[in-house]
GUFI-170782 format. One record per residue (C-alpha): x negated, y, z; residue number from 0; residue in three letters. Coordinates in pm, 1 decimal. Layout:
BEGIN
R        x        y        z  nr rest
R        X        Y        Z NUM  ALA
...
This chain:
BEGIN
R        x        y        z  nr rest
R  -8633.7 -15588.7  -6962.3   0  UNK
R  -8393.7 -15378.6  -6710.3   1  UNK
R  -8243.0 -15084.9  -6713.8   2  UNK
R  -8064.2 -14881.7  -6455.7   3  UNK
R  -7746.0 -14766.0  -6710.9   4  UNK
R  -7541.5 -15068.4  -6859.6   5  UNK
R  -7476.7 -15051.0  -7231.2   6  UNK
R  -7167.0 -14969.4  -7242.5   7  UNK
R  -7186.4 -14616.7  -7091.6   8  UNK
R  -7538.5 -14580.3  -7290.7   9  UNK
R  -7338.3 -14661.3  -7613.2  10  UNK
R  -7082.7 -14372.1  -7608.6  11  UNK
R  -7256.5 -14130.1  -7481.6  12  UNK
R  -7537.8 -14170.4  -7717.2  13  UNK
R  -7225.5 -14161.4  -8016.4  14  UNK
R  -7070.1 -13884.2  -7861.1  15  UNK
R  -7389.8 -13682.2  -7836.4  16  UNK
R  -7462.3 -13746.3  -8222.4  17  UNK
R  -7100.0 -13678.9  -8302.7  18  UNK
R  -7107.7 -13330.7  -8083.4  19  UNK
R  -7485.9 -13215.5  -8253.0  20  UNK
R  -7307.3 -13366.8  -8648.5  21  UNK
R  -7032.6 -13077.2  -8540.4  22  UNK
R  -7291.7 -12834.1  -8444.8  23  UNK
R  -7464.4 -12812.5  -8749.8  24  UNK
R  -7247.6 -12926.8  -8989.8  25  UNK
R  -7063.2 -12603.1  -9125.5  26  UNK
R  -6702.4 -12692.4  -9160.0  27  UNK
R  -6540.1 -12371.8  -9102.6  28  UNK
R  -6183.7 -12392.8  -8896.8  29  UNK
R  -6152.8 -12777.7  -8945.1  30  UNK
R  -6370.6 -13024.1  -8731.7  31  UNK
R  -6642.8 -13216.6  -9014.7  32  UNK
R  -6516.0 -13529.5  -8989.9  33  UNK
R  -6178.2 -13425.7  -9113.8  34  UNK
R  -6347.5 -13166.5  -9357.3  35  UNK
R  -6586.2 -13410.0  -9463.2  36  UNK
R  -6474.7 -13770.1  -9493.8  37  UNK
R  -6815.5 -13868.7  -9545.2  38  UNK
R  -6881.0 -13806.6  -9188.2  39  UNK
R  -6669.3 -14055.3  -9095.1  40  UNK
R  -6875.5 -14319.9  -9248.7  41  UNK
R  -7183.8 -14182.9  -9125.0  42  UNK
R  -7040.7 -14191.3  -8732.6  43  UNK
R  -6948.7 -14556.3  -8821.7  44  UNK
R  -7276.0 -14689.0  -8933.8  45  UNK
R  -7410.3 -14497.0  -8625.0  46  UNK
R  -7208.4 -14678.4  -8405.0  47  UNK
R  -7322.5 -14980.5  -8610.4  48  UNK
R  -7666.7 -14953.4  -8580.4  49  UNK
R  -7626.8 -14883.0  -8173.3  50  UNK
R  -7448.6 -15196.4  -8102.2  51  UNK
R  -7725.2 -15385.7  -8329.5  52  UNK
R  -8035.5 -15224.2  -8096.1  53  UNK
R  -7823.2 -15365.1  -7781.9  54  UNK
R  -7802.8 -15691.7  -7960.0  55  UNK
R  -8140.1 -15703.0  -8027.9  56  UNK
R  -8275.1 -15593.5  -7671.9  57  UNK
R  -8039.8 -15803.2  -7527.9  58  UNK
R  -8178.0 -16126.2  -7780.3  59  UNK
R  -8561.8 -16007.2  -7662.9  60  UNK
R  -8493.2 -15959.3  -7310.9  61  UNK
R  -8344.0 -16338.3  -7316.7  62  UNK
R  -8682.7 -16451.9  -7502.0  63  UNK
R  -8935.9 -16294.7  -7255.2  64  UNK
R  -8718.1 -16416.9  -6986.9  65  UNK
R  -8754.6 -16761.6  -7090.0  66  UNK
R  -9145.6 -16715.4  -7106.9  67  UNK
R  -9152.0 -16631.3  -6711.9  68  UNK
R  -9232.9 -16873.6  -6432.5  69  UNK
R  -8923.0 -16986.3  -6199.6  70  UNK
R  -9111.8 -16768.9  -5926.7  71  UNK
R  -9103.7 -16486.5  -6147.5  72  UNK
R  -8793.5 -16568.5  -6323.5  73  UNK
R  -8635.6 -16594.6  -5953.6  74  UNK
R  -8788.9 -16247.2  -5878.5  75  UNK
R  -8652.1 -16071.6  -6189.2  76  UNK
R  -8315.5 -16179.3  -6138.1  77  UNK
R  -8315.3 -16034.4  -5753.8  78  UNK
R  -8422.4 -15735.7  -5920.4  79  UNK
R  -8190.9 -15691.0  -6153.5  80  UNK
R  -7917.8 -15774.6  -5909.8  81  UNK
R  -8021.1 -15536.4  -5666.0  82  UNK
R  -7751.3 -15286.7  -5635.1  83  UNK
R  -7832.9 -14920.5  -5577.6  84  UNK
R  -7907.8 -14734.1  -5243.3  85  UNK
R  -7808.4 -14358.7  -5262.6  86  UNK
R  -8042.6 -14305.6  -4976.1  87  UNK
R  -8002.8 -13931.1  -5032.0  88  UNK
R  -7610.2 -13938.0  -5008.7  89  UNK
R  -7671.5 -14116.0  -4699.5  90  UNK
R  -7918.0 -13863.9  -4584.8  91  UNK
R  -7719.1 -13569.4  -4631.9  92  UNK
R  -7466.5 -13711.2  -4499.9  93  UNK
R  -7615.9 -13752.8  -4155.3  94  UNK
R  -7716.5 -13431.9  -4148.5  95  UNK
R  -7382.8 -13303.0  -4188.9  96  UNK
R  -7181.4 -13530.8  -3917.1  97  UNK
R  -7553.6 -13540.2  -3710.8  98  UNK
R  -7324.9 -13950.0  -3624.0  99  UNK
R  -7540.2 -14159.8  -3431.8 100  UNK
R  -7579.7 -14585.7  -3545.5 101  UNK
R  -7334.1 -14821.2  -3329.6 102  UNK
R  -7646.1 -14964.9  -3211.0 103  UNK
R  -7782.5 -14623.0  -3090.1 104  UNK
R  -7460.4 -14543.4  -2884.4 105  UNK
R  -7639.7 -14631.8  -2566.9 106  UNK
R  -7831.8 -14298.1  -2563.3 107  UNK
R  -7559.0 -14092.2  -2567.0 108  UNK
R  -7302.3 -14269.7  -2392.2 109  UNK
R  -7163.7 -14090.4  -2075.8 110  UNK
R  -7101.8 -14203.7  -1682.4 111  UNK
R  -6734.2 -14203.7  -1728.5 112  UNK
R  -6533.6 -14509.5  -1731.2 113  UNK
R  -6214.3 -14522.5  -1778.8 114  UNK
R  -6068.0 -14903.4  -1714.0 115  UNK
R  -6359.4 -14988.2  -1927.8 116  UNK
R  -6330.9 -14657.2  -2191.0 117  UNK
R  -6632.4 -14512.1  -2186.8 118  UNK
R  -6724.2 -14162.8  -2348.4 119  UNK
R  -6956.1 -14046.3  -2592.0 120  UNK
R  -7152.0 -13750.8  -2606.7 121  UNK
R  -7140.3 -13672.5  -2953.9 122  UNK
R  -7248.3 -13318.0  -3082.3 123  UNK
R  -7030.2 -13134.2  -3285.1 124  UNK
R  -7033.8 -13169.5  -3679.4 125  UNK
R  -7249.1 -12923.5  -3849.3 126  UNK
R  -7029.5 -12854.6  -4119.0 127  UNK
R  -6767.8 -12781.6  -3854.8 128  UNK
R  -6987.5 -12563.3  -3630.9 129  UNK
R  -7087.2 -12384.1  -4018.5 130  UNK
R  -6734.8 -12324.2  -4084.1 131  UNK
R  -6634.4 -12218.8  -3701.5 132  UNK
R  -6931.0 -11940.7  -3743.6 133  UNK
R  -6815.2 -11845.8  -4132.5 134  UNK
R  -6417.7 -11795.0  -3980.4 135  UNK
R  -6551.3 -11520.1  -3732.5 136  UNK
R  -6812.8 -11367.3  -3990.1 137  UNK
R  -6442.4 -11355.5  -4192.4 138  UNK
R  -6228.9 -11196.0  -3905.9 139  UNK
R  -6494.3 -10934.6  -3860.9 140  UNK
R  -6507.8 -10770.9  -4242.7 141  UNK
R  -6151.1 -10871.4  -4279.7 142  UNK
R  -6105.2 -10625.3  -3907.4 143  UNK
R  -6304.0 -10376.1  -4039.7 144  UNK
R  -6136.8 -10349.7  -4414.4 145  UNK
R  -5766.9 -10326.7  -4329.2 146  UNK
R  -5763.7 -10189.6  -4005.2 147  UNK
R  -6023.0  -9974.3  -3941.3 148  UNK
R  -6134.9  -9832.5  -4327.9 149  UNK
R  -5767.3  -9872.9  -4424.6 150  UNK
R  -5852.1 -10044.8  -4746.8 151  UNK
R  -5488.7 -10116.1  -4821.4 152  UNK
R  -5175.0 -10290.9  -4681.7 153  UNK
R  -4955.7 -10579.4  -4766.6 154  UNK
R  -4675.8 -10257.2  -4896.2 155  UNK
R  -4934.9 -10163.3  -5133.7 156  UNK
R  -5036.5 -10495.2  -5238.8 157  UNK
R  -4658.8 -10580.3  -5287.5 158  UNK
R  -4646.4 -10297.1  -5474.4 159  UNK
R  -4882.3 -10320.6  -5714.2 160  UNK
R  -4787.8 -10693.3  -5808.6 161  UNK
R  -4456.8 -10571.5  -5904.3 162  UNK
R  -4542.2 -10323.6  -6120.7 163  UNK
R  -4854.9 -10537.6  -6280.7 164  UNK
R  -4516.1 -10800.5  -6352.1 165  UNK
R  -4286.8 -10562.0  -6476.1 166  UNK
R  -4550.7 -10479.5  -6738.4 167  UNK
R  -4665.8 -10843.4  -6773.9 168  UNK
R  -4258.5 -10894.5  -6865.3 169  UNK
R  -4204.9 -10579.9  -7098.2 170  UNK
R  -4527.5 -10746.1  -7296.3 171  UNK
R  -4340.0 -11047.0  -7288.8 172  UNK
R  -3981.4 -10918.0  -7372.6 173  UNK
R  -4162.6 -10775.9  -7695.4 174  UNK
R  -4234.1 -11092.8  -7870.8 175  UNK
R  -3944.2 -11350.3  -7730.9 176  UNK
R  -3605.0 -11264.3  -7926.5 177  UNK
R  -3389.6 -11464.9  -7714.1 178  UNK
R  -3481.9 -11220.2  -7401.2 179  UNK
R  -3318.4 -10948.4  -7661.5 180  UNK
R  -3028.9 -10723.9  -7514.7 181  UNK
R  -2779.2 -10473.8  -7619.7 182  UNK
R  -3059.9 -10189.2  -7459.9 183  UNK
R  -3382.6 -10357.9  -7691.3 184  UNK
R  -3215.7 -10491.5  -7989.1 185  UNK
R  -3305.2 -10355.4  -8308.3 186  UNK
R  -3256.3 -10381.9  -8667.1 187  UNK
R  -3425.6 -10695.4  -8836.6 188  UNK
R  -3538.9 -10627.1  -9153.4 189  UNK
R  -3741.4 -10923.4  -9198.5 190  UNK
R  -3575.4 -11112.0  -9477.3 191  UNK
R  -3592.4 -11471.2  -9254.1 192  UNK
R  -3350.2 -11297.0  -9028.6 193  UNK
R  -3148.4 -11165.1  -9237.0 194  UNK
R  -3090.3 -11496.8  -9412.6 195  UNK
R  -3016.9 -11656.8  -9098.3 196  UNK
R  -2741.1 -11373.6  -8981.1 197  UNK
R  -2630.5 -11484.7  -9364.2 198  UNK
R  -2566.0 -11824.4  -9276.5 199  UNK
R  -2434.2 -11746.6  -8930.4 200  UNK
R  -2210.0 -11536.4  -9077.6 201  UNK
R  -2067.5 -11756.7  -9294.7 202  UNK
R  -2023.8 -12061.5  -9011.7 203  UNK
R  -1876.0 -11834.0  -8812.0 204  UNK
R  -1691.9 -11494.0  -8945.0 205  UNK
R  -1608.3 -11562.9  -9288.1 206  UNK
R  -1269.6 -11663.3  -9168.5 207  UNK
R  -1186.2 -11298.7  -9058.1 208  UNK
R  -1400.5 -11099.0  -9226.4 209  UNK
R  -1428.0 -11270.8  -9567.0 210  UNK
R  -1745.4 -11396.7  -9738.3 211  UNK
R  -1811.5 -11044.7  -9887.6 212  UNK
R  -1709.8 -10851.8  -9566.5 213  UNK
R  -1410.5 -10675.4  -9724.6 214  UNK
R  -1241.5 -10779.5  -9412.8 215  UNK
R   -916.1 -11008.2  -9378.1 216  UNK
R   -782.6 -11037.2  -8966.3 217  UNK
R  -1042.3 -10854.8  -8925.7 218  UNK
R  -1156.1 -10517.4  -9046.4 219  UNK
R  -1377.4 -10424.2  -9343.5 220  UNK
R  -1725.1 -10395.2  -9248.2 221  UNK
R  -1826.3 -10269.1  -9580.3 222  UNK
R  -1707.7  -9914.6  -9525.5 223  UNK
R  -1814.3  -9619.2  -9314.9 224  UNK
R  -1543.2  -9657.3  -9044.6 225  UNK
R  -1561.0  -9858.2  -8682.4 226  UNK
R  -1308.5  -9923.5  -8443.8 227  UNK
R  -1635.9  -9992.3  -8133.8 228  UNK
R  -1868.6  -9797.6  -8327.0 229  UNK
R  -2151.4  -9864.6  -8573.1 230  UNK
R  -2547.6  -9915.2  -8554.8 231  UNK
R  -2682.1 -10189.8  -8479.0 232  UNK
R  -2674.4 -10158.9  -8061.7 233  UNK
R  -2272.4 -10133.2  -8091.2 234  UNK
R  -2210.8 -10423.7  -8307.5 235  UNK
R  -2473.8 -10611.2  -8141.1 236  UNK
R  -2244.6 -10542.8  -7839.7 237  UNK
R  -1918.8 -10641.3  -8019.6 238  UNK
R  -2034.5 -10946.2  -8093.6 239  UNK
R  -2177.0 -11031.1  -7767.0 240  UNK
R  -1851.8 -10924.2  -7602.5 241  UNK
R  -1599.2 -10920.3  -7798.1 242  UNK
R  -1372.4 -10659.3  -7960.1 243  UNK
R  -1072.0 -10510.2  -7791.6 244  UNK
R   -883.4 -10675.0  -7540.3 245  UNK
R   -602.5 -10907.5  -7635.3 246  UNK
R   -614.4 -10806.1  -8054.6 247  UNK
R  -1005.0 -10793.6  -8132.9 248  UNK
R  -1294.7 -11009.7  -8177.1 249  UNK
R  -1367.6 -11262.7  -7876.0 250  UNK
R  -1681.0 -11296.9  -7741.4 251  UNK
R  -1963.1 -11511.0  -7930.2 252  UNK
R  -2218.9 -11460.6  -7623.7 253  UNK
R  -2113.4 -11791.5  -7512.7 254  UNK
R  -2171.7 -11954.1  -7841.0 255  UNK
R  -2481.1 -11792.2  -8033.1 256  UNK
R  -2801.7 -11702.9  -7884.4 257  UNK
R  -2940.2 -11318.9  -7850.1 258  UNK
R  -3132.1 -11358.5  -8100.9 259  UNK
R  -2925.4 -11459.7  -8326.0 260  UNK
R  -2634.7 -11222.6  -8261.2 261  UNK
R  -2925.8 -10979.9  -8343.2 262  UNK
R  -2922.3 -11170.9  -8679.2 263  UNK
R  -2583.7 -11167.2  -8803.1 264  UNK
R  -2535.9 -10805.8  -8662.8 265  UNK
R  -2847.3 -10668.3  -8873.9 266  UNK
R  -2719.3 -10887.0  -9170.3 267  UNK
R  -2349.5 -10742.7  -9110.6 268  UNK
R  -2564.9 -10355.8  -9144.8 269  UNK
R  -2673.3 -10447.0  -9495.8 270  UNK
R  -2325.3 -10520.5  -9619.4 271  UNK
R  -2264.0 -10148.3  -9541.6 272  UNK
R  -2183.4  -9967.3  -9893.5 273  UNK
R  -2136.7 -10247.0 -10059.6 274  UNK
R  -1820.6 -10329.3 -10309.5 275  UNK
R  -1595.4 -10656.7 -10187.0 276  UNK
R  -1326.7 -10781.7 -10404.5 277  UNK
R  -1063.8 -10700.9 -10181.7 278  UNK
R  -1169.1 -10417.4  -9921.8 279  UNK
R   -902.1 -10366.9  -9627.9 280  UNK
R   -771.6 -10049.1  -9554.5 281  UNK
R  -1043.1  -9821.9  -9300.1 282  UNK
R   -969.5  -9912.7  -8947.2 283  UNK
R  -1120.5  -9704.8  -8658.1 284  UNK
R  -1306.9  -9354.2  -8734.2 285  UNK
R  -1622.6  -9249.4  -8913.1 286  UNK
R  -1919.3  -9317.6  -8773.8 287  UNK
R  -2211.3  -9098.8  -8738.5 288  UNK
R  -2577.1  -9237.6  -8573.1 289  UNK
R  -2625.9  -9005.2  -8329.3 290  UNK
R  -3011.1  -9058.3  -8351.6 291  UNK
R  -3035.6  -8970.7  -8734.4 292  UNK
R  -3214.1  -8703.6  -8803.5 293  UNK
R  -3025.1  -8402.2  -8870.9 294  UNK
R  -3027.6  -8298.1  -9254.8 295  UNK
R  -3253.6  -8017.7  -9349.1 296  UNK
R  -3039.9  -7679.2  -9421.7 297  UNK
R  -3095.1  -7521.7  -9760.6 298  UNK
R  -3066.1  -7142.5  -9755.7 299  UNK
R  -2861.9  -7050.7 -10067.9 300  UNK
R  -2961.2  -6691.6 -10273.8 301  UNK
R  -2729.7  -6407.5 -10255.0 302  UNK
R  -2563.1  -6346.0 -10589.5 303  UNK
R  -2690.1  -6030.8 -10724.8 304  UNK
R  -2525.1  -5880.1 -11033.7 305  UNK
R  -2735.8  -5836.6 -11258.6 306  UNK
R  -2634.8  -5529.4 -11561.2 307  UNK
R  -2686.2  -5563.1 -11903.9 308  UNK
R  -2852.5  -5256.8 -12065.1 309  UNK
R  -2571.1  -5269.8 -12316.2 310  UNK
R  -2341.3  -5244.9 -12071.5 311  UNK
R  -2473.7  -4942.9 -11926.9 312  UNK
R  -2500.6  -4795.4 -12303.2 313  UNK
R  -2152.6  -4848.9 -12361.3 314  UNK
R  -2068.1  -4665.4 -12055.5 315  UNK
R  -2235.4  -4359.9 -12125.8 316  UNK
């Protein structure tokens, strides 16, 4: 018994095809079935079992009706069987791609020169270079016509538009990665993951000055309405990131903590706004008003009117 494919490329692809049509139609929602089911598992085993018993057993028959041939025939199976395989159609489209000629056809082709016993062949050109010659000028021709006859566009243009397809490919970008975060697109963090790490940065790193409760020490109290570089969260983003005032304030932490999380512990430094610290430092700096709050709604207010009291008016009389 022959067969072209040896076992052990029929064996896996035989499990792998069971294993990919078990997935198929097994419903096992986000999770593969053989992690969603364990039973699975077993049931790929005992396939792979039972495979490797059918090539035991044609392996054990092949041997028996082997041994029941003559040594003519036994000789002729074995040359069989060790035959290796002609890709006769590789070859042939390969010769019709190169057109080469057999060393021992060279004599047709062979040319009159002789050079100190160099001779010359007359050997056609490739056809898949002669295809590819014909293809470039088939090319040059629509690529004449588009740009500089029609005027489809120009290399400006092109440039152009690839800029402006990556500007918006990195304002897309900018939006979800926080450490690309400036002092122009920071914003408040409300999430309460963020604010519990500016928490803990805080404490690591400003407690020293500014006290655990924020009432302010060497530095000033960031409970209150009043700031020396300004409030909201863009200016004490940018305090932190550069620094207070020079020689006396805060020094830079850009060096130190990432942008995103000096947008941390300045949105958690925001909530301690209004809040009560033990010890609260004098207000240092001036009052600060977001200029993009909305402005508050004016009441209009009722002119008094005076209003007389018929008794009054009795009295009078």
């Amino acid at each position: 018994m022959s067969t072209r494919t040896p076992w052990w490329i029929r064996i896996p692809v035989i499990f792998f095809l069971i294993f990919g049509l078990m997935e198929y139609f097994i419903d096992s929602g986000d999770k593969p079935a053989i992690i969603e089911y364990p039973i699975t598992q077993f049931f790929l085993l005992l396939v792979l079992m039972i495979l490797i018993a059918i090539e035991l057993i044609l392996k054990s028959i092949e041997n028996v009706m082997f041994q029941t041939l003559s040594e003519e025939a036994k000789a002729n199976y074995l040359a069989s069987k060790n035959k290796k395989t002609e890709w006769t159609w590789a070859k042939n489209i390969y010769k019709r791609l190169t057109k080469s000629r057999e060393i021992e056809r060279e004599s047709e082709i062979i040319m009159d020169h002789n050079y100190d016993g160099i001779r010359e062949l007359d050997n056609v050109l490739p056809p898949w270079w002669v295809y590819l010659f014909y293809a470039t000028i088939v090319f040059s021709v629509v690529y004449l016509v588009r740009f500089h006859i029609i005027g489809d566009y120009d290399q400006a243009m092109e440039y152009e538009q690839e800029v402006a397809a990556a500007k918006i490919a990195i304002e897309e970008y900018k939006k979800t990665a926080k450490d690309l975060v400036d002092v122009n697109t920071v914003e408040f963090l409300s999430d309460a993951a963020d604010l519990s790490a500016g928490k803990q940065i805080f404490t690591d790193n400003c407690v020293v000055c500014h006290m655990a409760d924020g009432g302010g020490g060497i530095g000033p109290n960031l409970t209150d309405e009043y700031w020396i570089l300004g409030g909201g969260i863009k200016n004490v983003f940018n305090t932190i990131s550069e620094g207070g005032r020079d020689g006396k304030g805060m020094v830079a932490w850009k060096q130190s903590l990432k942008p995103a999380e000096m947008a941390q512990v300045a949105s958690y430094v925001l909530t301690m706004g209004g809040t009560t610290p033990a010890n609260p430092k004098a207000p240092e700096g001036d009052v600060w008003i977001d200029p993009d709050a909305p402005a508050p709604a004016e009441t209009e207010e009722a002119p008094n009117e005076q209003v007389s009291d018929s008794t009054d008016v009795a009295m009078n009389e």
